[in-house]
N, C-alpha and C positions, 0 to 999 in steps of 0.2 A: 954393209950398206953401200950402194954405186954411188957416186961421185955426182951423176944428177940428183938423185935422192936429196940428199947432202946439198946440193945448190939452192935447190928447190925451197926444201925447210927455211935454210937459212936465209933465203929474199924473203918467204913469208914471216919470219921472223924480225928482219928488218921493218918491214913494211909496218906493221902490229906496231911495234915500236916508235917507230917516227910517228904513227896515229897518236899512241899515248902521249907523246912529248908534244904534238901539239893541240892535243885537248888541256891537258896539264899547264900550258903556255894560257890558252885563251879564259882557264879558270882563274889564272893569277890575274891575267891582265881586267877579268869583269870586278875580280875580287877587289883589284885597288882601284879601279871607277869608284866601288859603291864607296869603299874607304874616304875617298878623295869629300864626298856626298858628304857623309858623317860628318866630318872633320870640316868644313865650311858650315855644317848648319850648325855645327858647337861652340863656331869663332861667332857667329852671327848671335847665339845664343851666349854667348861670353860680352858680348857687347854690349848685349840688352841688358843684361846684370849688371855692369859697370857700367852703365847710365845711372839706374834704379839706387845702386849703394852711393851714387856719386849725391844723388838729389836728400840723398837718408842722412846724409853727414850734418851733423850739426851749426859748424858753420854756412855753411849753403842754404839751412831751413832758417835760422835766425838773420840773414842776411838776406834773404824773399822776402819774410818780415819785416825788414826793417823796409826794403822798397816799397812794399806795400802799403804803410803806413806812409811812407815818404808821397807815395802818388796820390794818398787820399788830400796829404795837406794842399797839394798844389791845385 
């Protein structure tokens, strides 16, 4: 094989290469977008739960109770 030969391949073989690494690059980078996406709408979703169990707690419902009864006397 000639020495051009030889050059040749291996630029088109870089070139191939550098393509894969930066499709590879821009699939990680979409991939932790969407991550990023998930994981805010699960804190947002973690919050609303921990509202919900906060209003379920016992204390909390016998203590709306008692205010309510408190703002009927007044």
């Amino acid at each position: 094989m000639d020495t051009a030969t030889a050059i040749s391949l291996l630029t088109i073989n870089v070139i191939v290469l550098s393509a894969v690494i930066l499709v590879l690059l821009i699939i990680v980078i979409v991939l932790m977008v969407k991550l990023n996406k998930v994981v805010s709408n699960m804190h947002e979703v973690t919050q609303n739960v921990s509202k919900a169990t906060e209003w379920l707690s016992p204390v909390k419902v016998f203590s709306e109770i008692g205010n309510l009864f408190r703002s009927f006397k007044k």
